[in-house]
C-alpha positions as MATLAB code, in Angstrom:
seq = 'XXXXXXXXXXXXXXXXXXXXXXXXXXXXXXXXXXXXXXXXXXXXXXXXXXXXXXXXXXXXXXXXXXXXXXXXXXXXXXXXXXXXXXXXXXXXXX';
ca = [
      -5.486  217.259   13.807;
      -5.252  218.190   17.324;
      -5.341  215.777   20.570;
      -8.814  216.907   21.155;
     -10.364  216.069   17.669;
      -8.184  213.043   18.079;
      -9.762  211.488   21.330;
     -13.056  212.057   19.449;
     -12.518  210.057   16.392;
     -14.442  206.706   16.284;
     -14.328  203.886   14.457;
     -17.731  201.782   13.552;
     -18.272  198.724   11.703;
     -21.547  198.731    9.500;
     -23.366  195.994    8.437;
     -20.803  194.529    5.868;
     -18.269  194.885    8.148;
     -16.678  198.203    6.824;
     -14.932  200.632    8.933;
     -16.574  204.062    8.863;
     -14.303  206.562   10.773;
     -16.594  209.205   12.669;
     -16.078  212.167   14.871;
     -17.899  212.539   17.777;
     -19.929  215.894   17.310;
     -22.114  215.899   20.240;
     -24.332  213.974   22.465;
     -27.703  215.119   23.181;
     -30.841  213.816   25.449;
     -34.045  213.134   23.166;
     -36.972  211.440   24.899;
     -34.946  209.640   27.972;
     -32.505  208.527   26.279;
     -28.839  209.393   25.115;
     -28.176  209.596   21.098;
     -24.636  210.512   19.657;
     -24.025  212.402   16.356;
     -21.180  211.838   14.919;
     -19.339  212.472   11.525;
     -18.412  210.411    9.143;
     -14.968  211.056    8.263;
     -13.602  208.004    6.114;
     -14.041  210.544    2.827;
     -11.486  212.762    4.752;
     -13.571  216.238    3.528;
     -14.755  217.715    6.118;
     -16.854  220.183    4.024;
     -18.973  216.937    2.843;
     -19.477  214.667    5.668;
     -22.148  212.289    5.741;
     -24.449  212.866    9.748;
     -24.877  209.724   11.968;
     -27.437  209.138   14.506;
     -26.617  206.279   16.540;
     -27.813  205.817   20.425;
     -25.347  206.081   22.955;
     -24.543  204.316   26.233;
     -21.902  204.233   28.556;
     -21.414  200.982   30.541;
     -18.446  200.806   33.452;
     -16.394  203.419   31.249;
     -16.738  201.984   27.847;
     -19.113  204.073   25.264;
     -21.663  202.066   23.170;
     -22.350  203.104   19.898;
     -25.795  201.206   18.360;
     -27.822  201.878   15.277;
     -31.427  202.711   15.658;
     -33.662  199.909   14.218;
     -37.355  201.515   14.865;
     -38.089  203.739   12.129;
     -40.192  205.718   14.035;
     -37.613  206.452   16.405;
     -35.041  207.331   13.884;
     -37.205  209.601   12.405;
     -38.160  211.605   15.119;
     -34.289  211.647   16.463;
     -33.759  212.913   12.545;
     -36.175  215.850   13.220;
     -34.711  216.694   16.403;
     -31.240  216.819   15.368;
     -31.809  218.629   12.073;
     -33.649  221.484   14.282;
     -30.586  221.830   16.952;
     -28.466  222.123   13.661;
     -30.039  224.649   11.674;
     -30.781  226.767   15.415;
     -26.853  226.552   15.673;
     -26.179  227.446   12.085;
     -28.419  230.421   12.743;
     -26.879  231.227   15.779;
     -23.603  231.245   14.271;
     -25.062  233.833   11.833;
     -25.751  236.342   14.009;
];
């Protein structure tokens, strides 16, 4: 692992207070507002990571990291995210 994919590891806490390590795979601007997707490394295969959507803030130089609680956000985050994916997969293709 490099220095680069090193300063983008992250570590989250979910609900029963697991840590879920994640690397930061991009940030991206979806209806005025900043969302972070990120991959969930605990598994350690990179070939089967699990996608994260979570918003993203930054606050005086410290990142936030939230979940998204309104479904109907989430869901249209999902769609967005899932067509900037399969454009790059395609794009990678070619």
């Amino acid at each position: 692992m490099t220095n680069e994919e090193e300063n983008n590891l992250i570590e989250l806490t979910d609900e029963d207070g697991n840590i879920i390590k994640c690397a930061l795979y991009d940030i991206i601007d979806f209806e005025n507002k900043q969302y972070a997707i990120l991959a969930d490394m605990t598994n350690g295969e990179e070939e089967q990571y699990d996608t994260i959507i979570v918003t993203y803030t930054e606050e005086n130089g410290t990142s936030y990291f939230e979940t998204i609680d309104d479904d109907d956000e989430f869901d249209r985050v999902t769609e967005y995210v899932e067509k900037l994916l399969e454009e790059e997969y395609e794009d990678e293709e070619e």
